[in-house]
C-alpha positions as CSV (number, residue, x, y, z in Angstrom):
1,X,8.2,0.3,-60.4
2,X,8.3,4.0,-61.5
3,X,7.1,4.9,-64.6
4,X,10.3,6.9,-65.2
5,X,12.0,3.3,-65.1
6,X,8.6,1.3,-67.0
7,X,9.1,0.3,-70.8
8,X,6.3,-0.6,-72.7
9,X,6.1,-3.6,-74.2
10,X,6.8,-4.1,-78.1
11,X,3.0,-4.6,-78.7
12,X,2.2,-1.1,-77.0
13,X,4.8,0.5,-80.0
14,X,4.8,4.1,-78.5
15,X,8.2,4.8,-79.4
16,X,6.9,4.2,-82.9
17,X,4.2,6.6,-82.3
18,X,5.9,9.3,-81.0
19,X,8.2,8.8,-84.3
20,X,5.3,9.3,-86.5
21,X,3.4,12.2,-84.9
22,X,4.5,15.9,-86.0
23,X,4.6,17.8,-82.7
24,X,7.7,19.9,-80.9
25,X,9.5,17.6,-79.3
26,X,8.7,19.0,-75.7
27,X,5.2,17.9,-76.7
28,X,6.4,14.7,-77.5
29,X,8.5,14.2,-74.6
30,X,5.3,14.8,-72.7
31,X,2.8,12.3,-74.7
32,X,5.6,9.6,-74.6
33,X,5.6,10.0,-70.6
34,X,1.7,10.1,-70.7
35,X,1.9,6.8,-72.7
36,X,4.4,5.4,-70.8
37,X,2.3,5.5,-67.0
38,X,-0.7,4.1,-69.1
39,X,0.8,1.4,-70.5
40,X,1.7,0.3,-67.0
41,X,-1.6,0.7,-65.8
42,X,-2.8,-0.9,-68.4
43,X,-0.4,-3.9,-68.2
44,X,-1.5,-4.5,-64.4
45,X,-5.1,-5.2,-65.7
46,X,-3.4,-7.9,-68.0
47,X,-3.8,-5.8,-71.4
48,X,-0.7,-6.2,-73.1
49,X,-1.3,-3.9,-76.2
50,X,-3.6,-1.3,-77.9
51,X,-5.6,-4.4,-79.1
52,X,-6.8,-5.3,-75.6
53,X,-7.7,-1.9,-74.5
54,X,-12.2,-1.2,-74.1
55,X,-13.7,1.8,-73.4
56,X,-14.0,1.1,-70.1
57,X,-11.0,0.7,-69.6
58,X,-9.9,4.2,-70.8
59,X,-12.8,5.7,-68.3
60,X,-11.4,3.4,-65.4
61,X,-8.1,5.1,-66.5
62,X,-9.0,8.6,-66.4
63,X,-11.3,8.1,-62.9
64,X,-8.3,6.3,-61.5
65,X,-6.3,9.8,-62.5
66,X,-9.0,11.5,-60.6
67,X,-9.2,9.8,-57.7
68,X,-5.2,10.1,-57.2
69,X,-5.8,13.9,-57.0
70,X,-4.6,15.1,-60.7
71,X,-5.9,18.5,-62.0
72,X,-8.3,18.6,-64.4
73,X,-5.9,20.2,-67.0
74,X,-3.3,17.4,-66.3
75,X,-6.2,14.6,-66.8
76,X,-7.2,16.3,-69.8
77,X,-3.5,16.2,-71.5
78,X,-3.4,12.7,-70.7
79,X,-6.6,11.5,-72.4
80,X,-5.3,13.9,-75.5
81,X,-2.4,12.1,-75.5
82,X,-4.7,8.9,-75.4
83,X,-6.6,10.3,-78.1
84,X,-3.7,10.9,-80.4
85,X,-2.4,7.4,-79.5
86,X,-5.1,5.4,-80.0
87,X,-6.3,7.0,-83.0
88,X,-2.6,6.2,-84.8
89,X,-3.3,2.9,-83.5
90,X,-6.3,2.3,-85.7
91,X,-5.0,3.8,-89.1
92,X,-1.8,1.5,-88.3
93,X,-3.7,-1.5,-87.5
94,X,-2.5,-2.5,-84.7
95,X,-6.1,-2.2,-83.2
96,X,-9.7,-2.5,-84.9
97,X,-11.4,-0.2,-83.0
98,X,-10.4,3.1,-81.2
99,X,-11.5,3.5,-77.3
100,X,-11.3,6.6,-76.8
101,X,-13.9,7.7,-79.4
102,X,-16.9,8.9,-77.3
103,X,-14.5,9.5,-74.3
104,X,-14.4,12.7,-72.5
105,X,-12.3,14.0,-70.0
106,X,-12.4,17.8,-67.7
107,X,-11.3,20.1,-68.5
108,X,-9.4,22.9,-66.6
109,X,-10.5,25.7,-65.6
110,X,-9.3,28.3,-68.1
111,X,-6.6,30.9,-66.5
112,X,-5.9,34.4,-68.2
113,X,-2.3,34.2,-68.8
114,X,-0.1,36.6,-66.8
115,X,0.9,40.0,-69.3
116,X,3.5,41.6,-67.7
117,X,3.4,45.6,-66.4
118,X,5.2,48.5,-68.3
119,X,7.7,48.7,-65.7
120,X,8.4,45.4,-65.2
121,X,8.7,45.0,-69.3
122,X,10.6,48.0,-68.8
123,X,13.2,46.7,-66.6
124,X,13.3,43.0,-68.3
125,X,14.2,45.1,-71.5
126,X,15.8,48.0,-71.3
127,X,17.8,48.3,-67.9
128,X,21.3,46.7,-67.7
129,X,22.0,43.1,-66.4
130,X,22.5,43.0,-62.8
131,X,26.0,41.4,-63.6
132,X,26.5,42.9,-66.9
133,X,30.3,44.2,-66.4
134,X,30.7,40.3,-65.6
135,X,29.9,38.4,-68.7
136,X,28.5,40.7,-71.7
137,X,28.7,37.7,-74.1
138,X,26.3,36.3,-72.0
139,X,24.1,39.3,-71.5
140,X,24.4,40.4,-75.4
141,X,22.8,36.8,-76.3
142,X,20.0,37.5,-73.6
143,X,19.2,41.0,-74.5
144,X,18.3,39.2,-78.2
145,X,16.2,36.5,-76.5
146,X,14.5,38.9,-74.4
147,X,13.9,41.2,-76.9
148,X,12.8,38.1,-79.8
149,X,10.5,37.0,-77.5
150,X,8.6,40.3,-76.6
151,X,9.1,42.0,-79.9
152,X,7.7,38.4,-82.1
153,X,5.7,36.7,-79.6
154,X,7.3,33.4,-80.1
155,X,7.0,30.3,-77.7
156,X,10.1,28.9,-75.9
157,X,10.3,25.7,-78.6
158,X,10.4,28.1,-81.1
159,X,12.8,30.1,-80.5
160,X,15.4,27.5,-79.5
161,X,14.5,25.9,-82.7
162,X,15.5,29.4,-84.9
163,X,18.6,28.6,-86.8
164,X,20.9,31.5,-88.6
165,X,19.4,30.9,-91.8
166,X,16.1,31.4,-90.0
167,X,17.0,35.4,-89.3
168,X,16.4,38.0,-92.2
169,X,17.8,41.1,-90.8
170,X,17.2,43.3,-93.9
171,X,13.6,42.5,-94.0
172,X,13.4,42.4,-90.2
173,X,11.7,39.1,-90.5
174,X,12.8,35.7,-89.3
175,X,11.3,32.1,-90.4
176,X,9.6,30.0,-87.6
177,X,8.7,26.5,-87.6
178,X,5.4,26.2,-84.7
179,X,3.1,23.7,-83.6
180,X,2.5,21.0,-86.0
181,X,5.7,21.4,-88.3
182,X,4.0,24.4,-89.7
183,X,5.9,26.9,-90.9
184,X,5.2,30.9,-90.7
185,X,7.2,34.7,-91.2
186,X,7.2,36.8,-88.3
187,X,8.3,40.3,-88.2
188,X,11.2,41.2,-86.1
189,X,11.0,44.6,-84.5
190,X,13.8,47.3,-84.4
191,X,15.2,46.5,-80.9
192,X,14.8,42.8,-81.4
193,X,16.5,43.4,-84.9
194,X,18.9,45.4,-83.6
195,X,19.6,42.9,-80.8
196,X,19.5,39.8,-83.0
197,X,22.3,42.0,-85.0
198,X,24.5,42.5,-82.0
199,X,24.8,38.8,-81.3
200,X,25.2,37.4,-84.6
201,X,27.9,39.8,-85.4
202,X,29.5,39.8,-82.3
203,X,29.7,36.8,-79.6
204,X,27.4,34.4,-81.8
205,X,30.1,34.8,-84.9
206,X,33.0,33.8,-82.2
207,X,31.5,30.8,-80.6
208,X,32.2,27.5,-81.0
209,X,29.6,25.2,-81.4
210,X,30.0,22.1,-79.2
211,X,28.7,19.8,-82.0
212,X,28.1,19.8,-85.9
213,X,24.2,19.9,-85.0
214,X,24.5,23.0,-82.8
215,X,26.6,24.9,-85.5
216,X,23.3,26.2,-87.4
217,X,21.5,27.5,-83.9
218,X,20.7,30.9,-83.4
219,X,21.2,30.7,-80.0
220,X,23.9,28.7,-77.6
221,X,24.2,28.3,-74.4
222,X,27.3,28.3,-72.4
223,X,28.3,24.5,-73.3
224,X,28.2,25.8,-76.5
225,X,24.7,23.5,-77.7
226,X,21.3,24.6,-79.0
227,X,19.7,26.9,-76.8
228,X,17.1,24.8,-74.5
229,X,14.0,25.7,-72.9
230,X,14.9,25.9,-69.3
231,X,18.1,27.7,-70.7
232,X,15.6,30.6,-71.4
233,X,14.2,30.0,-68.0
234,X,17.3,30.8,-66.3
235,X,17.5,34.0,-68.6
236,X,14.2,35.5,-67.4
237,X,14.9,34.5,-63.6
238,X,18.3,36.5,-63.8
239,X,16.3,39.4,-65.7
240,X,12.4,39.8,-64.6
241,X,11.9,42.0,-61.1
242,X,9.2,39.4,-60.6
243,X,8.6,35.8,-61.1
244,X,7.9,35.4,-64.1
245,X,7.2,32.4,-67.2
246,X,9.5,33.1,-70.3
247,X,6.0,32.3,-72.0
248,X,4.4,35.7,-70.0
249,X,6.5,37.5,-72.8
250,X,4.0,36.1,-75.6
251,X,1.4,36.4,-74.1
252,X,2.5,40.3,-73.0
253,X,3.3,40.5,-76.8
254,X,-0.5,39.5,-77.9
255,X,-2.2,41.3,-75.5
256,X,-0.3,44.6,-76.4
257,X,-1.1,43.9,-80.2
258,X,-4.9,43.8,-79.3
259,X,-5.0,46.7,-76.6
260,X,-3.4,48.8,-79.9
261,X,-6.1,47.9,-82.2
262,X,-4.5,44.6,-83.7
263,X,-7.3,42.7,-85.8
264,X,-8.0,38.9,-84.1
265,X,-6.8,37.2,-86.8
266,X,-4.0,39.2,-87.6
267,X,-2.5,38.2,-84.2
268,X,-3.9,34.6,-84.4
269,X,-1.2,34.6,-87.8
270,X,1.1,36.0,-85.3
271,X,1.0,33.9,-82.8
272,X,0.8,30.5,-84.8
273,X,-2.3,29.3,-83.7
274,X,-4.4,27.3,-85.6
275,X,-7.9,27.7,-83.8
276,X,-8.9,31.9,-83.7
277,X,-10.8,30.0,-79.9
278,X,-7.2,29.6,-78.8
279,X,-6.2,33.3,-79.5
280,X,-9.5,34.9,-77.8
281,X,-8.2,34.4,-75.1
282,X,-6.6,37.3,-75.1
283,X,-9.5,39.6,-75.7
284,X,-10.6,38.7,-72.0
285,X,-7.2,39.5,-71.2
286,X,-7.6,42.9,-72.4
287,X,-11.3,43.6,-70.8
288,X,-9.2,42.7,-67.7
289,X,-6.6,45.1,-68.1
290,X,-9.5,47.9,-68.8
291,X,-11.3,46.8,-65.9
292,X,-8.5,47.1,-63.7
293,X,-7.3,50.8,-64.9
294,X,-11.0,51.8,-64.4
295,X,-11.4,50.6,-61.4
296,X,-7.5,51.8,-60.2
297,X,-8.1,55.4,-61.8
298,X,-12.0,56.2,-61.5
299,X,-12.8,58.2,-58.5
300,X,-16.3,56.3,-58.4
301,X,-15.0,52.9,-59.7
Protein backbone atom coordinates (compact mmCIF):
# COMPACT_ATOMS: atom_id res chain seq x y z
CA UNK A 1 0.00 0.00 0.00
CA UNK A 2 1.13 3.57 -0.91
CA UNK A 3 0.56 6.15 1.33
CA UNK A 4 -0.84 8.25 -1.59
CA UNK A 5 -3.66 5.43 -1.53
CA UNK A 6 -3.53 4.92 2.82
CA UNK A 7 -6.59 6.45 4.78
CA UNK A 8 -6.27 6.86 8.24
CA UNK A 9 -8.45 5.47 10.41
CA UNK A 10 -11.45 7.53 12.13
CA UNK A 11 -9.52 7.33 15.51
CA UNK A 12 -6.29 8.95 13.91
CA UNK A 13 -8.89 12.19 12.89
CA UNK A 14 -6.28 14.07 10.69
CA UNK A 15 -8.73 15.32 8.40
CA UNK A 16 -10.13 16.99 11.40
CA UNK A 17 -6.89 18.36 12.31
CA UNK A 18 -5.92 19.71 9.25
CA UNK A 19 -9.55 21.45 9.45
CA UNK A 20 -8.66 23.12 12.70
CA UNK A 21 -5.09 24.30 12.18
CA UNK A 22 -4.63 27.91 10.49
CA UNK A 23 -1.87 27.37 7.94
CA UNK A 24 -1.81 28.04 3.82
CA UNK A 25 -3.22 25.31 2.49
CA UNK A 26 0.14 24.18 0.59
CA UNK A 27 1.27 23.83 4.24
CA UNK A 28 -1.61 21.79 4.98
CA UNK A 29 -1.50 19.76 1.99
CA UNK A 30 1.91 18.85 3.21
CA UNK A 31 1.24 18.04 7.15
CA UNK A 32 -1.85 16.00 5.95
CA UNK A 33 0.65 13.79 3.72
CA UNK A 34 3.16 13.75 6.66
CA UNK A 35 0.23 12.42 8.81
CA UNK A 36 -0.99 10.26 6.39
CA UNK A 37 2.62 7.87 5.99
CA UNK A 38 2.70 7.97 9.86
CA UNK A 39 -0.42 6.81 10.53
CA UNK A 40 0.44 3.80 8.35
CA UNK A 41 3.47 3.20 10.09
CA UNK A 42 1.96 3.48 12.96
CA UNK A 43 -0.98 1.16 12.28
CA UNK A 44 1.64 -1.67 11.25
CA UNK A 45 2.91 -1.57 14.89
CA UNK A 46 -0.82 -2.25 15.93
CA UNK A 47 -1.56 1.52 17.22
CA UNK A 48 -4.66 2.42 15.89
CA UNK A 49 -5.02 6.12 17.15
CA UNK A 50 -3.12 9.07 18.79
CA UNK A 51 -4.08 7.36 22.14
CA UNK A 52 -1.65 4.37 21.52
CA UNK A 53 1.22 6.30 20.33
CA UNK A 54 4.70 6.43 23.25
CA UNK A 55 7.59 8.22 22.89
CA UNK A 56 9.36 5.64 21.59
CA UNK A 57 7.41 5.15 19.24
CA UNK A 58 7.72 8.68 17.74
CA UNK A 59 11.84 8.12 18.02
CA UNK A 60 11.49 4.64 16.26
CA UNK A 61 9.49 6.83 13.69
CA UNK A 62 11.89 9.39 13.02
CA UNK A 63 15.18 6.77 13.06
CA UNK A 64 13.11 4.61 10.78
CA UNK A 65 12.93 8.08 8.42
CA UNK A 66 16.65 8.15 8.83
CA UNK A 67 17.54 4.95 8.07
CA UNK A 68 15.39 5.06 4.66
CA UNK A 69 17.80 7.84 3.56
CA UNK A 70 15.55 11.18 4.18
CA UNK A 71 17.23 14.65 4.54
CA UNK A 72 17.49 16.04 7.68
CA UNK A 73 15.27 19.05 6.60
CA UNK A 74 12.55 16.53 5.35
CA UNK A 75 12.77 14.49 8.80
CA UNK A 76 12.57 17.70 10.60
CA UNK A 77 9.13 18.82 8.68
CA UNK A 78 7.79 15.62 9.56
CA UNK A 79 8.32 15.58 13.32
CA UNK A 80 6.82 19.42 13.09
CA UNK A 81 4.03 18.11 11.53
CA UNK A 82 4.05 15.42 14.44
CA UNK A 83 4.43 18.19 16.78
CA UNK A 84 1.47 20.17 15.66
CA UNK A 85 -0.52 17.00 15.51
CA UNK A 86 -0.08 15.58 18.54
CA UNK A 87 -0.21 18.64 20.50
CA UNK A 88 -4.06 19.23 18.91
CA UNK A 89 -4.50 15.84 19.99
CA UNK A 90 -4.05 16.66 23.66
CA UNK A 91 -6.12 19.98 23.85
CA UNK A 92 -8.90 17.84 21.93
CA UNK A 93 -8.71 14.87 24.05
CA UNK A 94 -8.31 12.44 22.07
CA UNK A 95 -4.98 11.58 23.84
CA UNK A 96 -3.80 12.22 27.59
CA UNK A 97 -0.45 12.76 26.98
CA UNK A 98 1.58 14.30 24.04
CA UNK A 99 4.71 12.05 22.63
CA UNK A 100 6.37 14.28 21.06
CA UNK A 101 7.16 16.58 24.06
CA UNK A 102 10.94 16.09 24.66
CA UNK A 103 11.39 14.79 21.04
CA UNK A 104 13.95 16.13 18.82
CA UNK A 105 14.63 15.75 15.33
CA UNK A 106 17.91 17.31 12.83
CA UNK A 107 17.84 19.69 11.48
CA UNK A 108 19.08 20.80 8.01
CA UNK A 109 21.80 22.30 7.26
CA UNK A 110 20.83 25.83 6.68
CA UNK A 111 21.27 27.03 2.82
CA UNK A 112 21.61 30.86 1.84
CA UNK A 113 18.73 31.26 -0.44
CA UNK A 114 19.64 32.05 -4.16
CA UNK A 115 19.20 36.28 -4.83
CA UNK A 116 19.25 36.63 -8.28
CA UNK A 117 22.06 38.90 -10.38
CA UNK A 118 21.26 42.47 -11.85
CA UNK A 119 21.23 41.12 -15.20
CA UNK A 120 19.40 38.25 -14.73
CA UNK A 121 16.64 40.52 -12.68
CA UNK A 122 17.15 42.68 -15.48
CA UNK A 123 16.09 40.40 -18.18
CA UNK A 124 13.21 38.59 -15.94
CA UNK A 125 11.86 42.22 -15.63
CA UNK A 126 12.30 44.47 -18.10
CA UNK A 127 13.15 42.67 -21.49
CA UNK A 128 10.17 41.40 -23.64
CA UNK A 129 8.65 37.79 -23.53
CA UNK A 130 10.36 35.55 -25.71
CA UNK A 131 6.83 34.91 -27.41
CA UNK A 132 5.36 38.22 -26.63
CA UNK A 133 3.83 39.05 -30.19
CA UNK A 134 2.08 35.57 -29.45
CA UNK A 135 -0.15 35.94 -26.46
CA UNK A 136 0.19 39.58 -24.72
CA UNK A 137 -2.76 38.68 -22.39
CA UNK A 138 -0.74 36.19 -21.14
CA UNK A 139 2.47 38.13 -20.87
CA UNK A 140 0.62 41.41 -19.56
CA UNK A 141 -0.68 39.13 -16.46
CA UNK A 142 3.10 37.88 -16.01
CA UNK A 143 4.79 41.07 -16.28
CA UNK A 144 2.40 41.93 -12.96
CA UNK A 145 3.41 38.71 -11.21
CA UNK A 146 6.90 39.17 -11.95
CA UNK A 147 6.96 42.51 -11.08
CA UNK A 148 4.53 41.87 -7.50
CA UNK A 149 6.79 39.40 -6.56
CA UNK A 150 10.22 41.39 -6.89
CA UNK A 151 8.82 44.83 -6.11
CA UNK A 152 6.64 43.30 -2.56
CA UNK A 153 8.61 40.31 -1.71
CA UNK A 154 5.64 38.12 -1.43
CA UNK A 155 5.60 34.18 -1.28
CA UNK A 156 4.01 32.06 -4.07
CA UNK A 157 0.72 31.32 -1.56
CA UNK A 158 0.37 34.72 -1.21
CA UNK A 159 0.17 36.07 -4.11
CA UNK A 160 -2.27 33.47 -5.64
CA UNK A 161 -4.32 34.17 -2.60
CA UNK A 162 -4.46 38.34 -3.60
CA UNK A 163 -8.00 38.98 -4.59
CA UNK A 164 -9.08 42.53 -6.50
CA UNK A 165 -10.21 43.96 -3.44
CA UNK A 166 -6.83 43.05 -2.02
CA UNK A 167 -5.04 45.78 -4.63
CA UNK A 168 -4.99 49.64 -3.60
CA UNK A 169 -3.57 51.30 -6.53
CA UNK A 170 -3.88 54.87 -5.32
CA UNK A 171 -1.99 54.18 -2.19
CA UNK A 172 0.22 51.67 -4.05
CA UNK A 173 -0.43 49.20 -1.31
CA UNK A 174 -2.07 45.84 -1.54
CA UNK A 175 -3.56 43.63 1.59
CA UNK A 176 -1.85 40.19 2.10
CA UNK A 177 -2.97 37.43 4.14
CA UNK A 178 0.65 35.28 5.21
CA UNK A 179 1.55 32.54 7.28
CA UNK A 180 -0.72 31.85 10.08
CA UNK A 181 -3.98 33.78 8.73
CA UNK A 182 -2.14 36.83 9.63
CA UNK A 183 -2.84 39.66 7.84
CA UNK A 184 -0.33 42.64 6.81
CA UNK A 185 -0.02 45.99 4.12
CA UNK A 186 2.60 45.87 1.72
CA UNK A 187 3.77 48.59 -0.49
CA UNK A 188 3.48 48.16 -4.10
CA UNK A 189 6.17 49.75 -6.15
CA UNK A 190 5.77 51.92 -9.37
CA UNK A 191 6.48 49.25 -11.93
CA UNK A 192 4.66 46.63 -9.97
CA UNK A 193 1.77 49.35 -9.59
CA UNK A 194 1.93 50.20 -12.87
CA UNK A 195 1.83 46.50 -13.93
CA UNK A 196 -0.83 45.45 -11.56
CA UNK A 197 -2.79 48.52 -13.41
CA UNK A 198 -2.17 47.19 -16.90
CA UNK A 199 -3.82 43.93 -16.02
CA UNK A 200 -6.71 44.84 -14.01
CA UNK A 201 -7.70 47.32 -16.58
CA UNK A 202 -7.01 45.47 -19.38
CA UNK A 203 -7.03 41.42 -19.88
CA UNK A 204 -8.00 40.83 -16.13
CA UNK A 205 -11.33 43.21 -16.62
CA UNK A 206 -12.19 40.88 -19.91
CA UNK A 207 -11.76 37.42 -18.48
CA UNK A 208 -14.05 35.19 -17.55
CA UNK A 209 -13.75 33.56 -14.49
CA UNK A 210 -14.26 29.76 -14.76
CA UNK A 211 -16.20 29.56 -11.44
CA UNK A 212 -17.97 32.02 -8.88
CA UNK A 213 -14.93 31.30 -6.49
CA UNK A 214 -12.33 32.47 -9.04
CA UNK A 215 -14.25 35.71 -9.90
CA UNK A 216 -12.55 37.71 -6.85
CA UNK A 217 -8.75 36.47 -7.84
CA UNK A 218 -6.28 38.80 -8.78
CA UNK A 219 -4.74 36.60 -10.95
CA UNK A 220 -6.07 33.59 -13.49
CA UNK A 221 -4.68 31.31 -15.29
CA UNK A 222 -5.56 30.25 -18.73
CA UNK A 223 -8.59 27.85 -17.50
CA UNK A 224 -9.74 30.87 -16.20
CA UNK A 225 -9.27 29.66 -12.09
CA UNK A 226 -7.27 31.22 -9.28
CA UNK A 227 -3.77 31.55 -10.09
CA UNK A 228 -1.79 28.30 -8.56
CA UNK A 229 1.54 27.90 -7.44
CA UNK A 230 3.14 25.88 -10.10
CA UNK A 231 1.14 28.32 -12.47
CA UNK A 232 3.77 30.85 -11.24
CA UNK A 233 6.38 28.27 -11.83
CA UNK A 234 5.70 27.99 -15.38
CA UNK A 235 5.86 31.86 -15.44
CA UNK A 236 9.40 32.19 -14.21
CA UNK A 237 10.69 29.02 -16.40
CA UNK A 238 9.32 30.88 -19.57
CA UNK A 239 10.97 34.27 -18.15
CA UNK A 240 14.33 33.70 -15.89
CA UNK A 241 17.76 33.19 -18.29
CA UNK A 242 18.54 30.72 -15.54
CA UNK A 243 16.84 28.22 -13.48
CA UNK A 244 15.39 29.77 -11.15
CA UNK A 245 12.58 29.24 -7.88
CA UNK A 246 9.63 31.86 -8.15
CA UNK A 247 10.61 32.15 -4.39
CA UNK A 248 14.41 33.52 -5.51
CA UNK A 249 12.32 36.73 -6.25
CA UNK A 250 11.70 37.25 -2.40
CA UNK A 251 14.42 36.48 -1.27
CA UNK A 252 16.26 38.82 -4.19
CA UNK A 253 13.60 41.41 -2.78
CA UNK A 254 14.98 41.15 1.04
CA UNK A 255 18.38 40.98 0.26
CA UNK A 256 18.25 44.22 -1.85
CA UNK A 257 16.29 46.01 1.02
CA UNK A 258 19.23 45.19 3.40
CA UNK A 259 22.21 45.75 0.97
CA UNK A 260 20.31 49.51 0.72
CA UNK A 261 20.32 50.09 4.35
CA UNK A 262 16.81 48.60 5.21
CA UNK A 263 16.52 48.23 9.12
CA UNK A 264 16.00 44.17 10.17
CA UNK A 265 12.84 44.57 11.43
CA UNK A 266 11.54 46.76 8.96
CA UNK A 267 12.01 43.98 6.34
CA UNK A 268 11.02 41.18 8.86
CA UNK A 269 7.34 43.50 8.68
CA UNK A 270 7.94 43.03 5.06
CA UNK A 271 8.39 39.85 4.61
CA UNK A 272 5.67 38.48 7.10
CA UNK A 273 7.80 36.74 9.35
CA UNK A 274 7.12 36.23 12.68
CA UNK A 275 10.58 35.29 14.17
CA UNK A 276 13.44 38.41 13.32
CA UNK A 277 15.84 34.51 13.50
CA UNK A 278 13.94 33.68 10.27
CA UNK A 279 14.72 37.02 8.53
CA UNK A 280 18.65 37.07 9.54
CA UNK A 281 19.11 35.07 7.28
CA UNK A 282 19.45 37.40 4.99
CA UNK A 283 22.19 39.38 6.61
CA UNK A 284 24.56 36.42 5.74
CA UNK A 285 23.21 36.67 2.49
CA UNK A 286 24.52 40.05 2.14
CA UNK A 287 28.13 39.42 3.86
CA UNK A 288 28.07 36.92 0.89
CA UNK A 289 27.36 39.13 -1.72
CA UNK A 290 30.24 41.68 -0.20
CA UNK A 291 32.56 38.96 0.03
CA UNK A 292 32.07 37.91 -3.38
CA UNK A 293 32.45 41.56 -5.12
CA UNK A 294 35.71 41.87 -2.93
CA UNK A 295 37.03 39.04 -3.81
CA UNK A 296 35.80 39.48 -7.77
CA UNK A 297 37.04 43.22 -7.87
CA UNK A 298 40.17 43.54 -5.38
CA UNK A 299 43.35 43.15 -7.10
CA UNK A 300 44.84 41.47 -3.82
CA UNK A 301 41.55 39.68 -2.81
Amino acid sequence: MTAASWTPGPSWAVPEFVGAVPLAASTLDVYRRDLEVFTEWADRLGRTGPAEVDRNDVRRYLAHLTTRGYATRTIARKAAALRRYFGWARRTGRTTVDPTVGISAPSGTARLPRVLRADELHQLLDEPAPVAAADPERDCRDDAVLEVLYGSGLRVSELCGLDLSSVDLPRRRLTVWGKGAKERLVPLGEPAAAAVARWTEGPRAAAVPARPEDASALFLNARGRRMTPRDVRRIVDRRSPVPTHPHALRHTFATHLLDGGADLRVVQELLGHADLATTQIYTHVSKERLRSVYESAHPRA
